[in-house]
VODRENGU-654715 format. One record per residue (C-alpha): y, x, z; residue in three letters. Coordinates in steps of 0.2 Angstrom, whole numbers, padded with zeros to 4 digits, always signed. Layout:
BEGIN
YXZALA;...
END
This chain:
BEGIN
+0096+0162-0184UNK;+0108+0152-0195UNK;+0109+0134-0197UNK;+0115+0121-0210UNK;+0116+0102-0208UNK;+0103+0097-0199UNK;+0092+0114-0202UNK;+0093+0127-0195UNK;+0087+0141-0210UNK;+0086+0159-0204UNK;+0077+0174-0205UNK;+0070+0187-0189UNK;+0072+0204-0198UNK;+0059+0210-0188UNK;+0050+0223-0203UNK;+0054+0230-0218UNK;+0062+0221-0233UNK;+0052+0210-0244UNK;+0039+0215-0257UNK;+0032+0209-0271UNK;+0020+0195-0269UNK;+0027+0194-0250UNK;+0040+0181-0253UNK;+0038+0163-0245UNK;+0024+0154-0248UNK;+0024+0141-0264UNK;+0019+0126-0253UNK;+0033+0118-0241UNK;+0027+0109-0227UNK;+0010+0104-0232UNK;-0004+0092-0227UNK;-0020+0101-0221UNK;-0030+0090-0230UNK;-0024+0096-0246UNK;-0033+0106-0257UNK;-0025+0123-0253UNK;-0037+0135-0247UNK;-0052+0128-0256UNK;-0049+0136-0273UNK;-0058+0152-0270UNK;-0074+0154-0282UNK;-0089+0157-0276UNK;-0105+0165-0285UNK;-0119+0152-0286UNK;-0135+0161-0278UNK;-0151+0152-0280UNK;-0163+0151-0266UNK;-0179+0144-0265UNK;-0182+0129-0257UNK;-0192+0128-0243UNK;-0210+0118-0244UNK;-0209+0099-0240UNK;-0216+0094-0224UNK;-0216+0078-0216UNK;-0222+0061-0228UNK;-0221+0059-0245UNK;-0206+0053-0251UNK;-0206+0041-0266UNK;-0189+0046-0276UNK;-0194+0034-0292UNK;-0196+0018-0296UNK;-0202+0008-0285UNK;-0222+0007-0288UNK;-0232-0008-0294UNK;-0233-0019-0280UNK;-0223-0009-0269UNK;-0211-0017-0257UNK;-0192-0020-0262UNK;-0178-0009-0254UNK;-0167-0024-0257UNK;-0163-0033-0239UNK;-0170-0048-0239UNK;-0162-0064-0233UNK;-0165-0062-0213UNK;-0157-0046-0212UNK;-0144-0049-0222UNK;-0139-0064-0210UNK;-0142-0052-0197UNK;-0130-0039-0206UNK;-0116-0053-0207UNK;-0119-0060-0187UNK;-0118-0042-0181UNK;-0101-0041-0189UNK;-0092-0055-0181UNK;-0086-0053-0164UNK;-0093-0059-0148UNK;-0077-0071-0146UNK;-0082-0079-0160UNK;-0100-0077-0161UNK;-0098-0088-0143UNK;-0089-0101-0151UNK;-0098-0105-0166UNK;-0114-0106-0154UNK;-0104-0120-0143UNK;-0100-0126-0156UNK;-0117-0129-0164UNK;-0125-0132-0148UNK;-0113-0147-0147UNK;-0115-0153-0165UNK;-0132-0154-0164UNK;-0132-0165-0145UNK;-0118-0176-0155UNK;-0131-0178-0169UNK;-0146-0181-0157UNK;-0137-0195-0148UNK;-0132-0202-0165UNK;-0148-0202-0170UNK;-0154-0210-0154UNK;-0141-0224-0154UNK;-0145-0227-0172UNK;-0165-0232-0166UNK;-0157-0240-0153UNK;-0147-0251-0163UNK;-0161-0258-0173UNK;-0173-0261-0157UNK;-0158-0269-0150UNK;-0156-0281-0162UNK;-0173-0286-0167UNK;-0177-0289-0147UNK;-0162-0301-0147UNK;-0165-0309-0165UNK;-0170-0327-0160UNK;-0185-0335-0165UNK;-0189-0346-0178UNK;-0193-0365-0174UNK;-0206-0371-0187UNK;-0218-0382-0176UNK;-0215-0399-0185UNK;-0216-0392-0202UNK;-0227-0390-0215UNK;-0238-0372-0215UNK;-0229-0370-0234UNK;-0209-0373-0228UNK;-0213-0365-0209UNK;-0220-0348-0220UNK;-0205-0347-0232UNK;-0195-0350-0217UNK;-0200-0338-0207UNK;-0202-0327-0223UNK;-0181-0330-0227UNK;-0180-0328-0205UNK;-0189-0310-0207UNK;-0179-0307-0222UNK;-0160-0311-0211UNK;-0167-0300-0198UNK;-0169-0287-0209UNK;-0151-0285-0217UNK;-0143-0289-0201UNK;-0155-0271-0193UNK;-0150-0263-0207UNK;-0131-0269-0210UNK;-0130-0263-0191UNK;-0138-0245-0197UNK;-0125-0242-0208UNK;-0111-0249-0202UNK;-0114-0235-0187UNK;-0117-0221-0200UNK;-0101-0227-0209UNK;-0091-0226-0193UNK;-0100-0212-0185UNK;-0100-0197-0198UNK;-0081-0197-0198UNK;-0083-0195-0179UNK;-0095-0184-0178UNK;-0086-0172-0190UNK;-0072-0173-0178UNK;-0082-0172-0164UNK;-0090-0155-0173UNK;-0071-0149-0175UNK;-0066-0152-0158UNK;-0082-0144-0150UNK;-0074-0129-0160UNK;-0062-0129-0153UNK;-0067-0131-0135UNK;-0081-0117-0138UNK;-0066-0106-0143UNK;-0058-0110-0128UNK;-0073-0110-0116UNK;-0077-0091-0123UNK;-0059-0084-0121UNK;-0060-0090-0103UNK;-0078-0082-0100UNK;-0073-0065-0108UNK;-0057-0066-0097UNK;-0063-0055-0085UNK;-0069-0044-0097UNK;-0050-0043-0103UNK;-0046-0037-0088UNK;-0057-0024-0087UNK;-0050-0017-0102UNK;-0034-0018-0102UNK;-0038-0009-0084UNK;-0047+0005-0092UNK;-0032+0009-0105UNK;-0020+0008-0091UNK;-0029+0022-0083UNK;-0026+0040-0081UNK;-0028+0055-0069UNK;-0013+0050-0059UNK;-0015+0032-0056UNK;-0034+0034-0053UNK;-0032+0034-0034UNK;-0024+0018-0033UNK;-0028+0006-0050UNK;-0044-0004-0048UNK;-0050-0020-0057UNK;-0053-0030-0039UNK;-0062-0045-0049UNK;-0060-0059-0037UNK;-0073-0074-0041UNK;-0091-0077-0037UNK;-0106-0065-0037UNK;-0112-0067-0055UNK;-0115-0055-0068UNK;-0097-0050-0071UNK;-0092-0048-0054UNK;-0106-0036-0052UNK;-0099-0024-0069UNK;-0081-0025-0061UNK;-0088-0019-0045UNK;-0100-0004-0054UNK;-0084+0000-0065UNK;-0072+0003-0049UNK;-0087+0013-0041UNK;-0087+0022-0055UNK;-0066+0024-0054UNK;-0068+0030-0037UNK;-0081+0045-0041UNK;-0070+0049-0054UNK;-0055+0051-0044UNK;-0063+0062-0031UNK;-0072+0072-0047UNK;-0052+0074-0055UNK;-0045+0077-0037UNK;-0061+0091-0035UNK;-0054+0097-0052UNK;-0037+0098-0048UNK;-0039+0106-0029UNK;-0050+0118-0039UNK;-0037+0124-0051UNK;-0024+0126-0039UNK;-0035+0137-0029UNK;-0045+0147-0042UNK;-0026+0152-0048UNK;-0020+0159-0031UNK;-0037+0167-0027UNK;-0038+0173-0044UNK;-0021+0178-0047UNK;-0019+0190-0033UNK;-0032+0202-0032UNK;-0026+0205-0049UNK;-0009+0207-0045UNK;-0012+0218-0031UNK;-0023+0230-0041UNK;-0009+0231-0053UNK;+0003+0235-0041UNK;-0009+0248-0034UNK;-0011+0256-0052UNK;+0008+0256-0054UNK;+0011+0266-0040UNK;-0002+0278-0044UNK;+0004+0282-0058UNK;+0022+0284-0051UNK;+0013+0299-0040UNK;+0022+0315-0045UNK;+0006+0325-0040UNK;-0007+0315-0049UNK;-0018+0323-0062UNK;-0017+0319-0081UNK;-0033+0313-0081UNK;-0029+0301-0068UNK;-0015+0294-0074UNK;-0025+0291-0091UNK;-0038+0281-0080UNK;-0026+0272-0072UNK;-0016+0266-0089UNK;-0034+0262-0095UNK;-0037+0251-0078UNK;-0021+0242-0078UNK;-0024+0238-0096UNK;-0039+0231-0091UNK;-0031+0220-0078UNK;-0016+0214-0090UNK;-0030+0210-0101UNK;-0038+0202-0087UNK;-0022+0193-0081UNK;-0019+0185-0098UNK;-0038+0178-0099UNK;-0036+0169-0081UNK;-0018+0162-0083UNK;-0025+0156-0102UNK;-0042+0148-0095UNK;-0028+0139-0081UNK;-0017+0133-0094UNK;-0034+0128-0103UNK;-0040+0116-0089UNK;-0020+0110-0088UNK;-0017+0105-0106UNK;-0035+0094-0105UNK;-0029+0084-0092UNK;-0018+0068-0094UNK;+0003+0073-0097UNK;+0011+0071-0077UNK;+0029+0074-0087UNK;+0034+0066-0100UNK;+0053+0071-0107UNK;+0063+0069-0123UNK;+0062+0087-0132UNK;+0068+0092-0148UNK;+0054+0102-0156UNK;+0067+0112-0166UNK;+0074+0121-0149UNK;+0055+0123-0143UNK;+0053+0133-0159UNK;+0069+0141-0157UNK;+0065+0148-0140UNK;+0047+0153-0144UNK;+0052+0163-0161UNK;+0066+0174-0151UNK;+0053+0177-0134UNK;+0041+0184-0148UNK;+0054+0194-0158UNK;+0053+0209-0152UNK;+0031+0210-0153UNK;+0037+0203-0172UNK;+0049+0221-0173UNK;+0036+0232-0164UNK;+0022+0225-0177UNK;+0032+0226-0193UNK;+0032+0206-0196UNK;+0046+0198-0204UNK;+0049+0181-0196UNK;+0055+0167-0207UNK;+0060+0149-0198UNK;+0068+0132-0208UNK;+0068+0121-0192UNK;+0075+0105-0193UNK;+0078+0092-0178UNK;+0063+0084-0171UNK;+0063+0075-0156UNK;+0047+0068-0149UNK;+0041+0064-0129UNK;+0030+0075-0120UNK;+0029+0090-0109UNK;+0044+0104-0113UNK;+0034+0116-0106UNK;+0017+0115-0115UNK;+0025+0109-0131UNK;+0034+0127-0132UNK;+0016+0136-0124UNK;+0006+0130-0142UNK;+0021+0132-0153UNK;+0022+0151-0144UNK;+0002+0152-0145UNK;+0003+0147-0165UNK;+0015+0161-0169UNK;+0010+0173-0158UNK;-0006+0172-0166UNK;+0004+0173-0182UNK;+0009+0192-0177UNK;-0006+0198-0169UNK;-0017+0193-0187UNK;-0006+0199-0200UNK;-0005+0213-0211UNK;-0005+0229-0204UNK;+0011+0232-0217UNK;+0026+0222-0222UNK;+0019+0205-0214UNK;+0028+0189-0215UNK;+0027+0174-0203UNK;+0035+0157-0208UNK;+0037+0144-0196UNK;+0044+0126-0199UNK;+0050+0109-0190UNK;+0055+0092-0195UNK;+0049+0076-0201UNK;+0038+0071-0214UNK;+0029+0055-0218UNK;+0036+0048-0204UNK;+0028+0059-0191UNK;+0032+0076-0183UNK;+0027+0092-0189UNK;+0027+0110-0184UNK;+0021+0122-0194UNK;+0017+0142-0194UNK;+0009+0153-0208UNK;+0006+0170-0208UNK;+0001+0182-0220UNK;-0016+0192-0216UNK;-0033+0195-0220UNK;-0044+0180-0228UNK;-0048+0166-0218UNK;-0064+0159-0225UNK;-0064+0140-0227UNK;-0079+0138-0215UNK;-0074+0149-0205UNK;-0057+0139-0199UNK;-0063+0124-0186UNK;-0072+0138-0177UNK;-0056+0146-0176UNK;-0052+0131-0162UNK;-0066+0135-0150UNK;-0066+0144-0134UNK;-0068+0162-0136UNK;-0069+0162-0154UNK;-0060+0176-0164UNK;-0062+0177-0184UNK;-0073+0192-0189UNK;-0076+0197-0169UNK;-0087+0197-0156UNK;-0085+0190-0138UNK;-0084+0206-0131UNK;-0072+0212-0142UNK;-0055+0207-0133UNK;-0043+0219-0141UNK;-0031+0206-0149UNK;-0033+0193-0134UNK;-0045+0181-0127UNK;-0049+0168-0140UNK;-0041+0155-0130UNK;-0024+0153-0141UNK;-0028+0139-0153UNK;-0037+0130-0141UNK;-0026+0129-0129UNK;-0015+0122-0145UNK;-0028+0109-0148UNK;-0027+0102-0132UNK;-0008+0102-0129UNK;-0008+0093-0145UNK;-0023+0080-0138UNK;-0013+0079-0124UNK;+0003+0073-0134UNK;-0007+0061-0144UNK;-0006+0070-0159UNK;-0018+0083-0170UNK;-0019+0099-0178UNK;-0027+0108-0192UNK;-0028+0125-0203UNK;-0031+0129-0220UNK;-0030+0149-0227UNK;-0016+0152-0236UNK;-0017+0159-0254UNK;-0015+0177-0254UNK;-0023+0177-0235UNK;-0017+0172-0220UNK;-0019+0156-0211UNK;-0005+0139-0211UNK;-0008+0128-0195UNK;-0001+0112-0194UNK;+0004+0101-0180UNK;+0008+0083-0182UNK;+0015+0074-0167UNK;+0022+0055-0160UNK;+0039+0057-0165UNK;+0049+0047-0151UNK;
END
């Protein structure tokens, strides 16, 4: 493996020379969102569509008198309500809820006013006058109480609108206020649940203090429910940790036992032919049980987290598989460039080893070629293996991430492995924060992409 600046180009003669219509794929480091892999044509085949069942279903105009699809006015409101936050939706309703007790008492002091006045207006003194003067006098006293009722009335309006608008700003602003320091507690129960994981679940709980309301109560069901999960992770773990001792060494005794019998001297032919076919079966059975471990440890929360450099990760997994490339006739081909990102050393190199391991094992039975690449792009990391091989169809490739799941093969058929490599590769990649995908590869094959949190 040679290198240049920053790159390290170099090519694992693990086969024979390069063929015609073998040379290194067209696309560089690509996106698996692209179009690759969805330019193969497919002959239309016309089916006939089932019976309807279920209501009619009107696909026309509407009908005459038939309601309107169009959403009418009340649930378009209740589009736009359920839109705005409850921070907000809690404000606006304090501060409405105050507006309108600020207009009520305005309203109230504005009655007040005028009662006020009028029960304090003095009376008239017409008792020595004429009935014609005493009438317009008490007609022109009427009048004065009149304009001084309403001069009051509006003088208060005049004055109190400007208030009131501020009063309307200010309840606002206390509603704001008053909902940030009710929903408080619901801050701390979140930023509590992003602060957890499956190492600080035995100690980190929210320990709401306050009195026995509502929210107390969710705080104390949300650290019940912490502490069940605890003792289920703890279960998990205690579990794992068992079932890969109890597990791991009835297998390795029988291997052992197999080895030796066929080291015997006097055993028969046919015996030693059953016992290579048994400790096959074991190796095969080894690999399953170490890959279902590896499984359940790749789906849990990272416990280490170190800078590595994706570059020697890919380094060391392409020279551990060198020699299955040799004994398979694959040509390896790496452009890795450095790449550093924060993670676990050893499950990063597992998936890169599962993605070009698989690369070998499902390529050509002739002359096959294996590209694997590092670096950055778009500002994220990238590691990426293609292989050539037989077709991948396009549906067939999310599949390809489940359990068990082998392209073109049964579950019982285990001849190539388990069915456990790209998931295990999907969930060290979950693990890391990042994500994966696949697309075939023109000419056959499969390119697998993995985009990682560069440091």
């Amino acid at each position: 493996m040679s290198g240049g600046e920053g790159a390290g180009e170099g090519r694992f003669a693990g086969g024979p020379a390069d063929e015609a219509g073998q040379g290194v794929p067209t696309h560089p480091m690509i996106s698996p969102h692209s179009e690759r892999g969805r330019q193969a044509t497919v002959s239309p085949v016309r089916l006939q569509a089932p019976p309807p069942t279920g209501p009619p279903a009107w696909d026309g105009p509407p009908p005459p008198g038939g309601t309107s699809l169009s959403p009418t006015p009340l649930e378009r409101l209740h589009s736009t309500v359920s839109r705005i936050s409850i921070r907000w939706r809690l404000t606006i309703t304090y501060g409405v809820l105050f507006f309108i007790a600020g207009v009520l008492l305005l309203f109230v002091i504005y009655m007040m006013v005028g009662w006020a006045i009028e029960s304090a207006w003095p009376t008239a003194v017409t008792d020595d006058m004429p009935s014609d003067v005493a009438a317009q006098i008490q007609q022109w006293w009427n009048s004065n109480l009149h304009l001084a009722v309403t001069g009051a009335r509006k003088a208060l309006l005049t004055r109190s609108v400007p208030a009131l608008a501020g009063v309307g700003i200010l309840a606002i602003i206390i509603g704001y206020l008053a909902a940030d320091r009710a929903l408080r507690p619901i801050q701390q129960m979140t930023t509590t649940a992003r602060r957890l994981s499956d190492s600080t679940l035995a100690h980190e709980r929210i320990g709401l203090e306050g009195p026995d309301d509502e929210l107390k109560e969710l705080a104390d069901t949300f650290d019940a429910m912490l502490t069940r999960l605890n003792v289920a992770f703890d279960t998990q773990r205690r579990f794992v940790a068992n079932a890969s001792h109890e597990l791991r060494t009835p297998l390795t005794i029988n291997r052992t036992v197999l080895e030796i019998a066929l080291g015997d001297p006097q055993a028969s032919e046919d015996l030693k032919a059953l016992g290579r076919t048994l400790l096959e079966v074991n190796a095969r059975n080894e690999r399953l049980i170490e890959g279902l471990l590896l499984l359940a440890r790749s789906e849990r929360e990272l416990s280490v987290r170190k800078p590595v450099d994706v570059k020697d990760v890919a380094e060391t997994a392409v020279e551990q598989l060198l020699p299955r490339a040799k004994e398979a006739g694959v040509v390896v081909t790496t452009e890795l460039r450095g790449a550093e990102t924060v993670g676990d050393p050893v499950l990063l190199e597992r998936c890169v080893s599962n993605l070009v391991e698989n690369a070998i094992k499902h390529n050509l039975p002739d002359r096959g070629r294996v590209w694997v690449r590092t670096g950055m792009v778009e500002g994220a990391l990238v590691v990426q293996v293609a292989n050539t091989g037989p077709h991948v169809p396009a549906y067939e490739v999310n599949s390809l991430f489940e359990p068990f799941r082998r392209l073109n093969a049964e579950r019982v058929d285990s001849s190539k492995g388990a069915g456990l490599g790209l998931s295990i590769v999907r969930a060290v990649v979950r693990a890391h924060g990042g994500n994966v995908a696949a697309v075939p590869r023109d000419g056959g094959g499969l390119v697998v992409t993995v985009r990682l949190q560069s440091r």
